[in-house]
N, C-alpha and C positions, 0 to 999 in steps of 0.2 A: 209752114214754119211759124213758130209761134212771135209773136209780134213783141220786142220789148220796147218802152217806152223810152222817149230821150229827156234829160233835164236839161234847161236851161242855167247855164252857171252865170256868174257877176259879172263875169266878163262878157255876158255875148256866146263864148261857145255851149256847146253840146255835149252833153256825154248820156249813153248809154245806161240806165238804171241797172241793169242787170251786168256785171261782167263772169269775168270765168280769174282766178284768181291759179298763180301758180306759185305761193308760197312754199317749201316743202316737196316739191316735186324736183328730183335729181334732174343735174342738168343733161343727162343722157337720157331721161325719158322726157323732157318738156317740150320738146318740136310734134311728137307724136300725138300726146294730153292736146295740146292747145290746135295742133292739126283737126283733131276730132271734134273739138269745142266751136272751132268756126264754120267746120260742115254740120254742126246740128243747129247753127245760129246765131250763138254769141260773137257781136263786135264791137268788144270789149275785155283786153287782157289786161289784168294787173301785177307787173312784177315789182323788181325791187335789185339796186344792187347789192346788196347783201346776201340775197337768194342767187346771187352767180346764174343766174338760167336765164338773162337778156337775151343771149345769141339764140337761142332754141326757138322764143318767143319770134326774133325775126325769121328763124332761118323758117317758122309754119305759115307766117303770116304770106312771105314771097312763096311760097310753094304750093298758095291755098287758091292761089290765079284770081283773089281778090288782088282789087286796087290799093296800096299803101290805105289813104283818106276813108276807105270806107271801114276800118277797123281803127277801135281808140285806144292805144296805148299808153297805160300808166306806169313811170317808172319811179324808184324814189332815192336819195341821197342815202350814201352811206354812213354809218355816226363815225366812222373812220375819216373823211372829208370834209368836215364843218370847216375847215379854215378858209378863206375865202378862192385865193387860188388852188388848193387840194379840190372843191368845189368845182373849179373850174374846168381843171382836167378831168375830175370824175365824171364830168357832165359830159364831154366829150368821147369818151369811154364809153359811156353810155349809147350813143350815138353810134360808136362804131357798131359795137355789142348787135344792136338791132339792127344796122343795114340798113338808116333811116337818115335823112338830114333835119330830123324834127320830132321830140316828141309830143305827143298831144295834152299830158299832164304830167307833173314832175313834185316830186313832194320832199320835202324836209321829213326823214322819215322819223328820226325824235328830234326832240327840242334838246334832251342832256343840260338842263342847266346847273350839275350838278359839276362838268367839264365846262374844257373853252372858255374857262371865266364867266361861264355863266351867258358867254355873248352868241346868241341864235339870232339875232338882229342883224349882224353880217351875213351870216349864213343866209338869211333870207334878202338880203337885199342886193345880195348875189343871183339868187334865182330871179332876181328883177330883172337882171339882166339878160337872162335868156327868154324872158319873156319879152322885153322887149326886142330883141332882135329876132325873136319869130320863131326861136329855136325848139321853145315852150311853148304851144299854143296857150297852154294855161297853168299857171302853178297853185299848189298849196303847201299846205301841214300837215302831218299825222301824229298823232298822240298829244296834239297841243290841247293843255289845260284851258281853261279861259281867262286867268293872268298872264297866260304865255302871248295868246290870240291880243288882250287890251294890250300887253305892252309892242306888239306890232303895227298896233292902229297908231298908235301915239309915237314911235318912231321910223316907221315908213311909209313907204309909196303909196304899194298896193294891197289890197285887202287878200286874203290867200281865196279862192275858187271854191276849195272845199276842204276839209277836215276829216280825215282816215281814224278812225276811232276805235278802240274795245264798245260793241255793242251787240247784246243782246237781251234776250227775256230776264235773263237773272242779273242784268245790269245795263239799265234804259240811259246810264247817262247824263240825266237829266239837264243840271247847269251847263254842262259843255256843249248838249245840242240846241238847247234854248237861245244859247248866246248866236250860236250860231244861224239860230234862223231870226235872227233880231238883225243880224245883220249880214243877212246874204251869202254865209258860208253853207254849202253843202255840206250834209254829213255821209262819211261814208264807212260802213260798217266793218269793221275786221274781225272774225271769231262771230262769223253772224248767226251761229248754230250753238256757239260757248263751245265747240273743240267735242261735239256731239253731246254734251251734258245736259241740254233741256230735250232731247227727244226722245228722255222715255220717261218724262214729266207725263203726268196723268193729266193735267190739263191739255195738253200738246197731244197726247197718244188720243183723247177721246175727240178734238176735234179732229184728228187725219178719220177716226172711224167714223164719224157723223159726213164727211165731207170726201170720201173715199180718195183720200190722196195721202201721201206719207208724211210723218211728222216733218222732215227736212222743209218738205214743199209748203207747210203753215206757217213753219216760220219766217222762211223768205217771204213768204207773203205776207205777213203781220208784218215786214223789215220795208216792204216799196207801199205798204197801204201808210205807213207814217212818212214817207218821201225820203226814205235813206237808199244808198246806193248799195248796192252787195256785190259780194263776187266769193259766190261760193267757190271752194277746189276739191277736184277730185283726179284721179286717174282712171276710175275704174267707165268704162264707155256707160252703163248702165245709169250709174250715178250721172254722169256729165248731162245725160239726156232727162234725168227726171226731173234733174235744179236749173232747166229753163221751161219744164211744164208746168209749173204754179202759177204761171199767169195767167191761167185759163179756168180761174176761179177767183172768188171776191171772198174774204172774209165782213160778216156783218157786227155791228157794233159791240156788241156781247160777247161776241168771238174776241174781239181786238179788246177790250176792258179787261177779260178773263187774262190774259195774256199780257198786257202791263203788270196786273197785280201780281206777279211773280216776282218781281222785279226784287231784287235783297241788296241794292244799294251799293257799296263798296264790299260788302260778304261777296258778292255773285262774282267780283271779278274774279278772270282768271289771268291774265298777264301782270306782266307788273304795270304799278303806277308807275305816271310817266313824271313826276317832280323826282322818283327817286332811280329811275331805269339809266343806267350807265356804260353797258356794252358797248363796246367798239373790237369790231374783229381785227384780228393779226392783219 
């Protein structure tokens, strides 16, 4: 079994560099996907309440005759719950969803300061309290700017664990992960692939041929050789099993330069920005 590494977060905990992500996977096929993904290895799921497929994620985990503790589970706030008590119960919801008294990491899944008056400051200092009471081993952010991240520092507690981000080759992110390794927020990559768009880049196709492994498995590994966390998704068992054999290869300095310079800034992204992203589902 291929071996993935753990980081160490701000806090003290652990998490898993590699997960298995089930954004996009119906919730009648996610117990089966994330079944197969901890018999090849991965223990590390990431969902989301807005992805509706929490129960699936638990109901693989209890049936996979693993221990709770020995799989990390990431879940994240719906931009339907920012208010501080909707928070509250969504958190709990969450809880039930997984069949767990605790998740391992829990994320503000956007900031919206576009909604809520603009105030994500409750919202997080709401998830302060699940951390503190144990119920969060660790929380963070996802899509947070780095004026979103300074005005946290400067109105709360605690510092977020890590940062769930748009990151890939055609958009490295630069200021937002800078900031973050300045000060001890993980970054953790979403669209680590760009939604399959950089793998049939010619730079990306000629090192899978120099290096006999497929374009998927260079760029997850160009994603943990910079110390970001991934979690590709897939359903198909094939895939599931080749995006955790990249770690049984090293990309060399030339390989990893060749593969920044792709990088086209705010052009490469593909989701939206998050100063202007405004969704909240029914």
């Amino acid at each position: 079994m291929t071996r993935v590494r753990d980081i160490t977060l701000n806090d003290g905990n652990t998490i898993p560099q590699l997960g298995f992500g089930v954004f996009q996977i119906e919730p009648a096929d996610t117990a089966a996907a994330v079944a197969l993904a901890l018999r090849v290895g991965y223990r590390h799921i990431d969902t989301a309440q807005m992805y509706r497929n929490e129960r699936g994620v638990g109901e693989a985990i209890r049936r996979s005759g693993l221990a709770r503790s020995d799989v990390f589970v990431t879940s994240k706030l719906s931009n339907a719950r920012h208010r501080p008590d909707d928070a509250r119960r969504a958190f709990e919801r969450t809880l039930r969803e997984l069949g767990s008294d605790y998740v391992d990491l829990f994320l503000i899944h956007w900031p919206l300061p576009t909604l809520y008056d603009g105030d994500f400051v409750s919202t997080w200092q709401t998830l302060e309290e699940f951390k503190h009471d144990g119920r969060a081993r660790s929380i963070g952010v996802s899509n947070f700017q780095v004026d979103h991240l300074a005005r946290l520092a400067a109105e709360s507690e605690i510092v977020p664990a890590v940062n769930q981000i748009e990151c890939h080759p055609y958009l490295l992110n630069e200021a937002v992960r800078h900031y973050g390794a300045e000060h001890g927020i993980a970054t953790e990559a979403w669209s680590p692939i760009a939604q399959g768009a950089v793998l049939t880049d010619p730079v990306i196709t000629s090192l899978a041929r120099q290096l006999n492994a497929t374009p998927a498995q260079i760029v997850l590994r160009w994603h943990t050789q910079h110390g970001n966390i991934v979690f590709p998704k897939s359903v198909t068992p094939a895939r599931i099993r080749e995006n955790i054999a990249f770690l049984d290869f090293e990309l060399d300095d030339d390989a990893i330069n060749a593969i920044d310079e792709l990088n086209r800034g705010e052009r490469g992204r593909i989701g939206a920005h998050p100063d202007q992203f405004a969704f909240v589902p029914a």
